[in-house]
N, CA, C and O atoms as a GROMACS GRO file, in nm:
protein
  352
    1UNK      N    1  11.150   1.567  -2.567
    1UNK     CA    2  11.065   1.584  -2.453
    1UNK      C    3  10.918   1.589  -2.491
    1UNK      O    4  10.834   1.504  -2.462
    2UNK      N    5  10.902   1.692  -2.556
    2UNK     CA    6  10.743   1.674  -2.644
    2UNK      C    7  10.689   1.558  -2.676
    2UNK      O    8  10.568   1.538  -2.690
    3UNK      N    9  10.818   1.443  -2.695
    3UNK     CA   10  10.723   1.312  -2.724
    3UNK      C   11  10.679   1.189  -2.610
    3UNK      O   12  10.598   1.096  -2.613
    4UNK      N   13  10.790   1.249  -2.496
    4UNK     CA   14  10.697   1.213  -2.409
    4UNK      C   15  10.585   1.229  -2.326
    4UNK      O   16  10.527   1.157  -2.244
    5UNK      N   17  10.570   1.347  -2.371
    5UNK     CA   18  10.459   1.442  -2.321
    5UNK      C   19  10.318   1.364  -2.397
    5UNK      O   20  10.209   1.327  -2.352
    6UNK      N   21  10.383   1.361  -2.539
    6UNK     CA   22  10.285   1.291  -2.610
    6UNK      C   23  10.201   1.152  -2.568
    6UNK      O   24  10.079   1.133  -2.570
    7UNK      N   25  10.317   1.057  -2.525
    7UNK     CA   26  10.322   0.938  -2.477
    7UNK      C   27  10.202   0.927  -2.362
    7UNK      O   28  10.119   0.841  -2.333
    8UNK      N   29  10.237   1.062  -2.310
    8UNK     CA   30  10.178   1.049  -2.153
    8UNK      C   31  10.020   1.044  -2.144
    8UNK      O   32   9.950   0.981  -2.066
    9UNK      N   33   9.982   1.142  -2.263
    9UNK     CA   34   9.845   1.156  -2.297
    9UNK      C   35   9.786   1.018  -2.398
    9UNK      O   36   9.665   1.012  -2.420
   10UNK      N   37   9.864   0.926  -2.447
   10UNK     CA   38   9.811   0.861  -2.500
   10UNK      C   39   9.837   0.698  -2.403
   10UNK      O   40   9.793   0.586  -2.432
   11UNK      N   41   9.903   0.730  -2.310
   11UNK     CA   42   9.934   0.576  -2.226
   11UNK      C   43   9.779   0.556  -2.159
   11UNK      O   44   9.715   0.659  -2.138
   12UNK      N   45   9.722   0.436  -2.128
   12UNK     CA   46   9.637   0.433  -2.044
   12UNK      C   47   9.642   0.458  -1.942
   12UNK      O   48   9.737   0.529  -1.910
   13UNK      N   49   9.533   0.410  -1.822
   13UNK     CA   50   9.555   0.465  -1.673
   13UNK      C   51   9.653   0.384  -1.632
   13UNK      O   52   9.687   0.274  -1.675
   14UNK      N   53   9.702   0.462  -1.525
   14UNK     CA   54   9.838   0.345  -1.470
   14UNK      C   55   9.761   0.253  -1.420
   14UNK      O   56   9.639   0.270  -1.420
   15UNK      N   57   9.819   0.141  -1.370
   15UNK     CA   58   9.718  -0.003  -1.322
   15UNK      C   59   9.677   0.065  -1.186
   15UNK      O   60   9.554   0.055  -1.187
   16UNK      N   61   9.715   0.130  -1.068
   16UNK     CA   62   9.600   0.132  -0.959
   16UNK      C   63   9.466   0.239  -1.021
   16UNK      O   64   9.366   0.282  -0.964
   17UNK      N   65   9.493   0.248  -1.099
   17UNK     CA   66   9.397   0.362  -1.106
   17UNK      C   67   9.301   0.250  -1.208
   17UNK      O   68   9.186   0.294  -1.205
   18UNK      N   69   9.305   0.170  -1.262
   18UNK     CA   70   9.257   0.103  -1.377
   18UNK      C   71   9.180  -0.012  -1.283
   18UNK      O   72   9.065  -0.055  -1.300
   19UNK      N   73   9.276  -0.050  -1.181
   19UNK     CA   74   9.233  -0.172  -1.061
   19UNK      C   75   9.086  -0.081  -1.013
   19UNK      O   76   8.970  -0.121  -1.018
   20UNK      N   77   9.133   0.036  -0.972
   20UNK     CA   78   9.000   0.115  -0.873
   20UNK      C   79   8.916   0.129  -1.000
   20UNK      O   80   8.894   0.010  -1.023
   21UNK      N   81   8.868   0.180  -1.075
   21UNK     CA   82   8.774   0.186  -1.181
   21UNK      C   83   8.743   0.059  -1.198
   21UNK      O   84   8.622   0.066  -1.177
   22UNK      N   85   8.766  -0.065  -1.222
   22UNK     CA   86   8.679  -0.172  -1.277
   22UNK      C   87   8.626  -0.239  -1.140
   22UNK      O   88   8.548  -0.334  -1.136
   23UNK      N   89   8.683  -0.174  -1.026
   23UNK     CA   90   8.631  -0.245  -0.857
   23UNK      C   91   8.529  -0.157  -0.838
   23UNK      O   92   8.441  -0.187  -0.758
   24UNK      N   93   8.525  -0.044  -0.902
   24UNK     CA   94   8.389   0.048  -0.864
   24UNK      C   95   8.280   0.016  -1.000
   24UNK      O   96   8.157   0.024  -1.004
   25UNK      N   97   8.369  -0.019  -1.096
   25UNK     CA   98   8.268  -0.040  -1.174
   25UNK      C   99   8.145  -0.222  -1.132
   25UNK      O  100   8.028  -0.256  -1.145
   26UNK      N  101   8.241  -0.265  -1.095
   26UNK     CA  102   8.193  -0.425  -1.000
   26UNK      C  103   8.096  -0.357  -0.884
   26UNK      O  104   7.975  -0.377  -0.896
   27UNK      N  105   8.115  -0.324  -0.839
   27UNK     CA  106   8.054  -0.252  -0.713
   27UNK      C  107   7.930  -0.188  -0.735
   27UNK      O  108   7.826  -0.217  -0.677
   28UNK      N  109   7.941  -0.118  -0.804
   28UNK     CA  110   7.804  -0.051  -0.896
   28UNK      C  111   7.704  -0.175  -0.976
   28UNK      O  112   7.582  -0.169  -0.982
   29UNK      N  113   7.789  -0.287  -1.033
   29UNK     CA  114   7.693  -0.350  -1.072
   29UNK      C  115   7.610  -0.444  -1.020
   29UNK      O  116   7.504  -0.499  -1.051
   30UNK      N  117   7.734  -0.447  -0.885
   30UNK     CA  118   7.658  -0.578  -0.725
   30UNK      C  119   7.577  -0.486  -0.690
   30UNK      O  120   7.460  -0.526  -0.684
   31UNK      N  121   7.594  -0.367  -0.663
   31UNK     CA  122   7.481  -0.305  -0.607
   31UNK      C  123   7.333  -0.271  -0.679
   31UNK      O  124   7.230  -0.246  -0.617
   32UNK      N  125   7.349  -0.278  -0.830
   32UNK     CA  126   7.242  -0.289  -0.926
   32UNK      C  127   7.160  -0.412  -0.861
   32UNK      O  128   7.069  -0.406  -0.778
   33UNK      N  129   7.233  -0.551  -0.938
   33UNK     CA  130   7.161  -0.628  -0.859
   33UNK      C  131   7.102  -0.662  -0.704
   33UNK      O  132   7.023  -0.747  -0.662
   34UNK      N  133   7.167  -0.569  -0.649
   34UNK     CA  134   7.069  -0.637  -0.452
   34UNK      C  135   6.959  -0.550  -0.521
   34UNK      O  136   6.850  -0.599  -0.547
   35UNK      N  137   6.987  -0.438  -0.545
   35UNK     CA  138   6.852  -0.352  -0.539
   35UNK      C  139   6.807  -0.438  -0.611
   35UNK      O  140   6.805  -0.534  -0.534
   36UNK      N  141   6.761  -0.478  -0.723
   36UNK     CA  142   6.665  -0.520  -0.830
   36UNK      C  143   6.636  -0.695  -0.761
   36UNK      O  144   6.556  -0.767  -0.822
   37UNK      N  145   6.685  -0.732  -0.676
   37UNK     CA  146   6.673  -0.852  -0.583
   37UNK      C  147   6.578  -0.794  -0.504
   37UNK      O  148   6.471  -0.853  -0.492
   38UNK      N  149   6.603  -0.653  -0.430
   38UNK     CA  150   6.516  -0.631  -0.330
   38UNK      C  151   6.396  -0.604  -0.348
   38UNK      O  152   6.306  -0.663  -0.288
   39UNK      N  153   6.368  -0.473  -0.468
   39UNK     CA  154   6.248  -0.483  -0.550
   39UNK      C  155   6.202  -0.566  -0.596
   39UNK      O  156   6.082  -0.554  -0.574
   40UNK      N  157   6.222  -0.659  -0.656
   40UNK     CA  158   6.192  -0.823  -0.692
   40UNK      C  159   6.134  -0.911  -0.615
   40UNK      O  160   6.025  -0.958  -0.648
   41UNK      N  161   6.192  -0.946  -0.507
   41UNK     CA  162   6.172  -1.046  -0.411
   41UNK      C  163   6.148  -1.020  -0.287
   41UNK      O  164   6.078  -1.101  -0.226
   42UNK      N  165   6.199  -0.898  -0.216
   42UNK     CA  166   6.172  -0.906  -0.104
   42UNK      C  167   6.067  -0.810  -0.085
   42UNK      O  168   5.978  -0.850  -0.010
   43UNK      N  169   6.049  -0.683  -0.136
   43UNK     CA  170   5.953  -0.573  -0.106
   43UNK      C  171   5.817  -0.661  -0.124
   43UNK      O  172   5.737  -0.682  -0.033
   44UNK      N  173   5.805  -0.707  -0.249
   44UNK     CA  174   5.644  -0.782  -0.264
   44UNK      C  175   5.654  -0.894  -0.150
   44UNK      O  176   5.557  -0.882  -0.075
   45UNK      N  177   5.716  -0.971  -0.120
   45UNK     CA  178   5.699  -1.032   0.022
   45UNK      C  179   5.659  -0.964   0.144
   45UNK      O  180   5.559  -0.973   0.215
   46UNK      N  181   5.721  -0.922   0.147
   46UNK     CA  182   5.711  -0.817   0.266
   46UNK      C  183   5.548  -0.719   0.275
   46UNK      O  184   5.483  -0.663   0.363
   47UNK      N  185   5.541  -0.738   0.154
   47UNK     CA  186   5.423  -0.598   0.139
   47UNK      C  187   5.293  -0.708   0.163
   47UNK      O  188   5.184  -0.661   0.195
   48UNK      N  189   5.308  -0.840   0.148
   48UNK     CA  190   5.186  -0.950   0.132
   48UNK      C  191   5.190  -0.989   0.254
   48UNK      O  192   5.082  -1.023   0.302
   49UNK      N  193   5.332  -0.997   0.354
   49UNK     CA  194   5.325  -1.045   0.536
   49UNK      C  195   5.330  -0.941   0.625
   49UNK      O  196   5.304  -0.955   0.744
   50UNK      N  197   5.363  -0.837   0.575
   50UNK     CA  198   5.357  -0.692   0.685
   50UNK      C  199   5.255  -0.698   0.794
   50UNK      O  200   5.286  -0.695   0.914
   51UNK      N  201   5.100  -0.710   0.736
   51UNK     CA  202   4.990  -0.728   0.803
   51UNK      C  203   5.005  -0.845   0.949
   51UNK      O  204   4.976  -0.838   1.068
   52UNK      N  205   5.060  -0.938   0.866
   52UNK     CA  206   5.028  -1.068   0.917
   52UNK      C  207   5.191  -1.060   1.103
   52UNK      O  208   5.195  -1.095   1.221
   53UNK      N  209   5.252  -1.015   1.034
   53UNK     CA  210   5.412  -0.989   1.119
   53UNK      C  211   5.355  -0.858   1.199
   53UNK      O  212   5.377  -0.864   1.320
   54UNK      N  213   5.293  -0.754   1.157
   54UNK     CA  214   5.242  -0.659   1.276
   54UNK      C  215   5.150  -0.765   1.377
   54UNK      O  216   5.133  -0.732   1.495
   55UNK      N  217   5.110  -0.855   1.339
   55UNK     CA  218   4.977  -0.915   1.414
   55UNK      C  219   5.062  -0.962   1.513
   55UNK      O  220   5.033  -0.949   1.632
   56UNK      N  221   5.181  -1.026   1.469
   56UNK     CA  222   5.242  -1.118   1.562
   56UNK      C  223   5.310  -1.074   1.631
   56UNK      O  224   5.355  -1.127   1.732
   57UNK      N  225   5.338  -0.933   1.579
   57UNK     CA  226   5.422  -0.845   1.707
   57UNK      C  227   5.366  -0.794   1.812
   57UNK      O  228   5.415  -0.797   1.925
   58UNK      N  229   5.244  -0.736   1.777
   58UNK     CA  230   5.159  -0.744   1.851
   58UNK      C  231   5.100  -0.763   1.924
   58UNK      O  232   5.055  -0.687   2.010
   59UNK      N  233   5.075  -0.963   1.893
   59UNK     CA  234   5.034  -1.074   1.998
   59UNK      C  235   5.221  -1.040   2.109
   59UNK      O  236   5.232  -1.002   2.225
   60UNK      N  237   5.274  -1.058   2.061
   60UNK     CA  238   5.420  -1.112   2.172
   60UNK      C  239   5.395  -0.964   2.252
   60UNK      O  240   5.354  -0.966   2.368
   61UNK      N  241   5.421  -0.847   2.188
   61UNK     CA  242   5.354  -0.711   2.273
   61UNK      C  243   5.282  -0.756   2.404
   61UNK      O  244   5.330  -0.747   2.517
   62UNK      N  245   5.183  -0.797   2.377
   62UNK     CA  246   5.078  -0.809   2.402
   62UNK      C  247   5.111  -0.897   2.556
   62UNK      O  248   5.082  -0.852   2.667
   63UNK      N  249   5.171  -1.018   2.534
   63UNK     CA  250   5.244  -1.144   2.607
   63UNK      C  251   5.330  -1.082   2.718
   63UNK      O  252   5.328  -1.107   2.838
   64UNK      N  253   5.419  -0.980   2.640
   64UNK     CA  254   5.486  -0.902   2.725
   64UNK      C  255   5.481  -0.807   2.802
   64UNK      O  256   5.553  -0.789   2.900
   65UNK      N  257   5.355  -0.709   2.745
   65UNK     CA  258   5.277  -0.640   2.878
   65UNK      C  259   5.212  -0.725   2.991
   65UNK      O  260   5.231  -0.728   3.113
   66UNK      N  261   5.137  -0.787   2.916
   66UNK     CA  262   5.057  -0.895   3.032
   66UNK      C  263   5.212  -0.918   3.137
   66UNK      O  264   5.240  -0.833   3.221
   67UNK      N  265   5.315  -1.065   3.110
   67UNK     CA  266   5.416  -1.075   3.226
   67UNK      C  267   5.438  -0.946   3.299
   67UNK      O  268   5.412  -0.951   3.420
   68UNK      N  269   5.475  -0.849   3.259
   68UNK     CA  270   5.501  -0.717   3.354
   68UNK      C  271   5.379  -0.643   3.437
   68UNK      O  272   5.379  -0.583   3.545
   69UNK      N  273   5.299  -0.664   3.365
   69UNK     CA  274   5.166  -0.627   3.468
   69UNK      C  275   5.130  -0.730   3.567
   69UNK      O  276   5.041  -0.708   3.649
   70UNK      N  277   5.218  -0.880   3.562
   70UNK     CA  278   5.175  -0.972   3.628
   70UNK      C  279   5.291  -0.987   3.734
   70UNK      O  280   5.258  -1.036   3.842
   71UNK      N  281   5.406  -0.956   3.717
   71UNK     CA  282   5.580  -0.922   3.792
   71UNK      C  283   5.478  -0.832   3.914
   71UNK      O  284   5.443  -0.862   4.028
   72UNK      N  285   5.450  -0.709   3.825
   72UNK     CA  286   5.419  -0.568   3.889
   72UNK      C  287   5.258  -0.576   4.016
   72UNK      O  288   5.216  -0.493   4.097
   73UNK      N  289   5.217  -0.693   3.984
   73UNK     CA  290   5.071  -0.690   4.062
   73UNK      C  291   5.006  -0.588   4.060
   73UNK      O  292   4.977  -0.514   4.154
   74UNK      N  293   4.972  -0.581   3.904
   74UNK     CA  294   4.876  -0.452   3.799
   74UNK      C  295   4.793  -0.549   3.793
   74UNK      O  296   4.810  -0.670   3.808
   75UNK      N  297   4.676  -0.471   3.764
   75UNK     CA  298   4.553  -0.528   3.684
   75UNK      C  299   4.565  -0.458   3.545
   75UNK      O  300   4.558  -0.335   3.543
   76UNK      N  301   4.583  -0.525   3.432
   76UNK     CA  302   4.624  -0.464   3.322
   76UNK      C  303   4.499  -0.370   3.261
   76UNK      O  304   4.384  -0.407   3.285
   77UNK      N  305   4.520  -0.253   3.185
   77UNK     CA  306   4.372  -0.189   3.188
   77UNK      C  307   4.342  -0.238   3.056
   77UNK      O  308   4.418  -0.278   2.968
   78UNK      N  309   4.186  -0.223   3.062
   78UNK     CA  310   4.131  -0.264   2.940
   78UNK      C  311   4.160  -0.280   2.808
   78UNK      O  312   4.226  -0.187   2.761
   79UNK      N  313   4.133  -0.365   2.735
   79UNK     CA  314   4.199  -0.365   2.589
   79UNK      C  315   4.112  -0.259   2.482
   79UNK      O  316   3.990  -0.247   2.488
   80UNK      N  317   4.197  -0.188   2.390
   80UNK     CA  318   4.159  -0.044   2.343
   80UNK      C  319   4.006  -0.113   2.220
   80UNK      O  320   3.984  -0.220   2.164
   81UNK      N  321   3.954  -0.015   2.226
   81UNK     CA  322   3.870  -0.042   2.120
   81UNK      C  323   3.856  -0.113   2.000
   81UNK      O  324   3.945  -0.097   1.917
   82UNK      N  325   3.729  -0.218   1.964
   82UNK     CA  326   3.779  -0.250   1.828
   82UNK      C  327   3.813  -0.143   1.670
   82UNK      O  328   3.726  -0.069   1.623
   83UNK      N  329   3.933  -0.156   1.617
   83UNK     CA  330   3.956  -0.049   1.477
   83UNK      C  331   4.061   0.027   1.562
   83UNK      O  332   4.085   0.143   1.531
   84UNK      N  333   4.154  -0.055   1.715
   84UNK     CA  334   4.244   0.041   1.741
   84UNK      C  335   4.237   0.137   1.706
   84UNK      O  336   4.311   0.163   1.611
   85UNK      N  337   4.109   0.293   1.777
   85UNK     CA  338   4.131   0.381   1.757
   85UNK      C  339   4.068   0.426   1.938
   85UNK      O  340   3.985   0.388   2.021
   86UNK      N  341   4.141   0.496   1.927
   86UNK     CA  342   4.103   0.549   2.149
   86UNK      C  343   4.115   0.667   2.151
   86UNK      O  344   4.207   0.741   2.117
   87UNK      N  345   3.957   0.696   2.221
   87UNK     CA  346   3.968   0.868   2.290
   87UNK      C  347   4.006   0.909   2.355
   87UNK      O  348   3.965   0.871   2.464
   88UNK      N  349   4.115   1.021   2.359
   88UNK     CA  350   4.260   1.094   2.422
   88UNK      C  351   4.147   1.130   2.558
   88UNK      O  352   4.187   1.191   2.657
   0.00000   0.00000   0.00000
């Protein structure tokens, strides 16, 4: 009996347990790479059009208040200061 006891401590993992460890170990390393994709490629993109993609959201904002003030038969109120900053 002792030597299978022995056996038991020296067998490897049974296979589901061996399957789940090298699928987490895969998993961990796909997930290494997006991140180091995302830091890489997309954050510095993003950080160089941010400016430019607020502008354009902005403008469509902008497109889209106007139609509803124009549905609504508003006179839209004035556009805010230049340096978008307005006294409460």
């Amino acid at each position: 009996m002792s030597n299978s006891s022995s056996q038991d401590s020296k067998d490897p993992k049974r296979p589901w347990e061996q399957r789940l460890h090298e699928a987490g170990s895969r998993v961990e390393e796909d997930l290494r790479r997006v991140i180091k994709y995302i830091n890489d490629e997309v954050v510095p993109d993003v950080r160089r059009n941010s400016s430019k993609a607020l502008r354009a959201a902005a403008a469509e904002l902008h497109r889209l208040a106007q139609k509803m003030d124009d549905r609504a038969g508003r006179t839209p109120p004035p556009p805010p200061p230049p340096g978008g900053t307005s006294t409460p």
